[in-house]
C-alpha positions as CSV (number, residue, x, y, z in Angstrom):
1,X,0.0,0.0,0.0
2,X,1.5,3.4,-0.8
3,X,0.5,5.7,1.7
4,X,1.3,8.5,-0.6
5,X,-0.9,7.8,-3.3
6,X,-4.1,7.7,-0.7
7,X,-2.7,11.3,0.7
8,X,-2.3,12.3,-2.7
9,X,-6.2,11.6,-3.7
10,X,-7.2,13.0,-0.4
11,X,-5.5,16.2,-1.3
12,X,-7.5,16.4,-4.4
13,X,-10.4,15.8,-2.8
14,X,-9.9,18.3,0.2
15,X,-8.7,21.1,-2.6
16,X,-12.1,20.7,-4.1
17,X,-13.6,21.4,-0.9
18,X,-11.5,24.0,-0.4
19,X,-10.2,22.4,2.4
20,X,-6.4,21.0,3.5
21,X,-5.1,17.6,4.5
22,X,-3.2,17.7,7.5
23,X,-2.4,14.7,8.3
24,X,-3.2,11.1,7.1
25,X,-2.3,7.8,9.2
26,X,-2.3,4.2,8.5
27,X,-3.3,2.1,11.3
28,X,-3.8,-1.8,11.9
29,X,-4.8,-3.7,15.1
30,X,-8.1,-5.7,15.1
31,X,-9.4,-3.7,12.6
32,X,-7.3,-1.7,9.8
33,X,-8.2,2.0,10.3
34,X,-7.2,4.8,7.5
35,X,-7.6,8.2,9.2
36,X,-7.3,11.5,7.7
37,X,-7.2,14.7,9.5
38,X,-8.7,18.4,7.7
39,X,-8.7,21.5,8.2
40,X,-10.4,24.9,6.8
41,X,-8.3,26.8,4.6
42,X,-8.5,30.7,5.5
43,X,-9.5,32.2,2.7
44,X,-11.9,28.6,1.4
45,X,-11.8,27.4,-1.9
46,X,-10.1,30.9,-3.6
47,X,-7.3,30.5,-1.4
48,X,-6.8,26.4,-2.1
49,X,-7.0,27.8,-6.0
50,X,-3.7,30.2,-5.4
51,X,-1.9,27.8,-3.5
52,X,-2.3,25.4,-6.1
53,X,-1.6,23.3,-3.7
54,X,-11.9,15.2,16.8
55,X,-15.7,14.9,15.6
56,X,-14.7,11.9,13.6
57,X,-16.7,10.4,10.4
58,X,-16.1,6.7,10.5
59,X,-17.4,4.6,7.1
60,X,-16.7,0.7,6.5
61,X,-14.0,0.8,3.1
62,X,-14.7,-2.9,1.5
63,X,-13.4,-3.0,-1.9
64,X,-14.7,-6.3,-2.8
65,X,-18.4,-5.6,-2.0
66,X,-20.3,-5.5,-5.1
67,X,-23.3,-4.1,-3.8
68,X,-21.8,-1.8,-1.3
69,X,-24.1,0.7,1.0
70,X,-24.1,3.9,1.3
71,X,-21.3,4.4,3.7
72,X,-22.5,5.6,7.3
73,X,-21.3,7.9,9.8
74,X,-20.8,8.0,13.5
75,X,-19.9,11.4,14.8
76,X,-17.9,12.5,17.7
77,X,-15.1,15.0,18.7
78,X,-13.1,15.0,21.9
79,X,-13.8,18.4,22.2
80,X,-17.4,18.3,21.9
81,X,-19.9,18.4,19.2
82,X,-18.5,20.9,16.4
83,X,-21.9,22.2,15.0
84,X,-22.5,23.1,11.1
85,X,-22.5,26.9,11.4
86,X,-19.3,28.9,11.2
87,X,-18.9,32.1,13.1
88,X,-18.4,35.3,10.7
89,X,-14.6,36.6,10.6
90,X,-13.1,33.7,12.6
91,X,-9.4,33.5,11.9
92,X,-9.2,29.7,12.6
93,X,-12.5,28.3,11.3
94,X,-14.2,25.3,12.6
95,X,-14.6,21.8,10.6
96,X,-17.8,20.8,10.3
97,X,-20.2,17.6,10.4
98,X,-20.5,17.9,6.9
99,X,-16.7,19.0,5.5
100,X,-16.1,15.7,7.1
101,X,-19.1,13.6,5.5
102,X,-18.1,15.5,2.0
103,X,-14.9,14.4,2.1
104,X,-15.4,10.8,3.5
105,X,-18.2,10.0,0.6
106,X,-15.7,11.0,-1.9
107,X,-12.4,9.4,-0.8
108,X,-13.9,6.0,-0.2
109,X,-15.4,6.3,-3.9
110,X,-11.9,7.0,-5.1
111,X,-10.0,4.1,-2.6
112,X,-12.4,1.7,-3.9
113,X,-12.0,2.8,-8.0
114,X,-8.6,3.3,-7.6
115,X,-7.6,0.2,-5.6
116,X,-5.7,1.8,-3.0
117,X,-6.0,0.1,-0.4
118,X,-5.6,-4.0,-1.4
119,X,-7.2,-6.2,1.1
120,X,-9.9,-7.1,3.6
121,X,-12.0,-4.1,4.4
122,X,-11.1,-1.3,6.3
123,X,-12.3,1.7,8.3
124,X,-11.5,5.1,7.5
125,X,-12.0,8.2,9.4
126,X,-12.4,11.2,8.6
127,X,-11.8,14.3,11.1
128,X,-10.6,17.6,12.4
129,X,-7.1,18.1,13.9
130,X,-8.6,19.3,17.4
131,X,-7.3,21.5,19.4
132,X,-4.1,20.7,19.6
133,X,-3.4,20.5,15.3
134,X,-0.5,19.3,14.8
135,X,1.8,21.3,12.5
136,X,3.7,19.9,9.7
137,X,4.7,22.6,7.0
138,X,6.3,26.0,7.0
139,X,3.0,27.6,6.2
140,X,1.4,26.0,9.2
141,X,4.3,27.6,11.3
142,X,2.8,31.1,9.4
143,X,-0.1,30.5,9.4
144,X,-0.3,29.8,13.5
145,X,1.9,33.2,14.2
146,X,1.1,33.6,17.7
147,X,-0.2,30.8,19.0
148,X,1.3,28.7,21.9
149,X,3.0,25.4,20.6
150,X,5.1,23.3,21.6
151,X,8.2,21.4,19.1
152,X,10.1,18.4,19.6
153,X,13.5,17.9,17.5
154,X,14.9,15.1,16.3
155,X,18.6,16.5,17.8
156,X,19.4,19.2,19.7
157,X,19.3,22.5,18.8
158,X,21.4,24.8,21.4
159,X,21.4,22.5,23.9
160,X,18.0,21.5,24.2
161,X,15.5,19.2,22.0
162,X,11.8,20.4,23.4
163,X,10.6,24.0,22.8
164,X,7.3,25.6,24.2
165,X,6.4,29.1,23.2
166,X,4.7,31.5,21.2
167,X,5.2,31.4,17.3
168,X,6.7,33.7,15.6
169,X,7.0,32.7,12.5
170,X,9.0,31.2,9.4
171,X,11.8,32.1,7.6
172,X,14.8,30.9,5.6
173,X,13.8,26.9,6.6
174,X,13.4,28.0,10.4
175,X,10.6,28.0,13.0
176,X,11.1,31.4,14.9
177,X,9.7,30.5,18.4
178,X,9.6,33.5,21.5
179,X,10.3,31.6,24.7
180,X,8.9,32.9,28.0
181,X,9.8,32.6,31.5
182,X,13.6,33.1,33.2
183,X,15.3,32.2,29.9
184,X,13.3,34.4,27.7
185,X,14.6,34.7,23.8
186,X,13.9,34.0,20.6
187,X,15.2,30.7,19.3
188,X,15.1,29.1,15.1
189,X,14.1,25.7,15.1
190,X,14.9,24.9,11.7
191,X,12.4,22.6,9.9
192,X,14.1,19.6,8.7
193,X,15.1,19.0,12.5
194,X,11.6,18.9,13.5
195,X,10.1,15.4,15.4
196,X,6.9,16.8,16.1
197,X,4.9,19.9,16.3
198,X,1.8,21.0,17.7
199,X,-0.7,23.9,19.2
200,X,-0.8,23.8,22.7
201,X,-4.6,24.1,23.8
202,X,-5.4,27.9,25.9
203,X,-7.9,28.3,27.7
């Protein structure tokens, strides 16, 4: 299975939506679970066009059914219930029951046509990032300015390898993070270094 290939047909799905892939994770235990995180794109389908580039919808994948059902949903979010409306002039926009239904319907069509996913059946799930998103590209890193988050690196870089702070950016391949407390400074992650990334959750 080429993992690649499924993120690459979910992107083309989410673009039409005018929505993002954040994330997308193979997963096998007693059942084999394909899960794919979204997220609103500021600016919608316009801004999806220039680029170019957890309420969960869960639907049985089973490539070898002929006369397969319409998939259905169970929804749920460890936040809470995310309702359909959006609030007017939110900077971060909200993922909704239906972004995720939308894009569920029309990736499983596509796994199925496309045979990407060889095998028994599977589950995939479709969801929002929650709270704590995690962040994976330079414009993520932009796109969060300000926002508390916390990185991991995959070697030190100074002499530590776990930052917390405020985002300040991205520039030149590097994360520009402003650290609080008794060493307050400024410190550039750069990208490539990066284990993991994510929003911390304010309240």
């Amino acid at each position: 299975m080429d993992l690649e290939k499924i993120r690459g047909a979910a992107e083309r799905v989410a673009r039409s939506e005018g929505l993002e892939i954040v994330d997308v994770e193979w997963k096998v235990g007693k059942q084999r679970f394909l899960r794919v995180y979204i997220d609103k794109v500021p600016g919608g389908r316009e801004a999806v066009k220039v680029l170019g580039d957890r309420e969960a919808v869960k639907v049985l994948g089973d490539r070898e059914a002929v006369n397969t059902p319409k998939p259905t949903a169970a929804i749920s979010d460890a936040v809470g219930e995310i309702g359909t409306a959006e609030v007017a002039h939110d900077p971060y926009p909200k993922i909704s029951h239906s972004d995720c239904q939308r894009v569920s319907q029309q990736l499983s069509v596509i796994l199925d046509v496309e045979e990407l996913i060889p095998g028994p059946g599977y589950v995939l799930e479709v969801s929002s990032p929650g709270l704590d998103r995690a962040l994976k590209r330079a414009a993520d890193f932009e796109r969060f300015r300000g926002r508390l988050a916390k990185i991991s690196t995959s070697e030190p870089v100074g002499e530590a390898k776990f930052f917390e702070g405020r985002l300040a950016g991205f520039a030149d391949g590097k994360v520009r993070m402003e650290l609080k407390g008794k060493d307050a400074r400024t410190v550039e992650v750069p990208l490539e270094a990066i284990r993991k990334a994510n929003l911390v959750v304010e309240f």
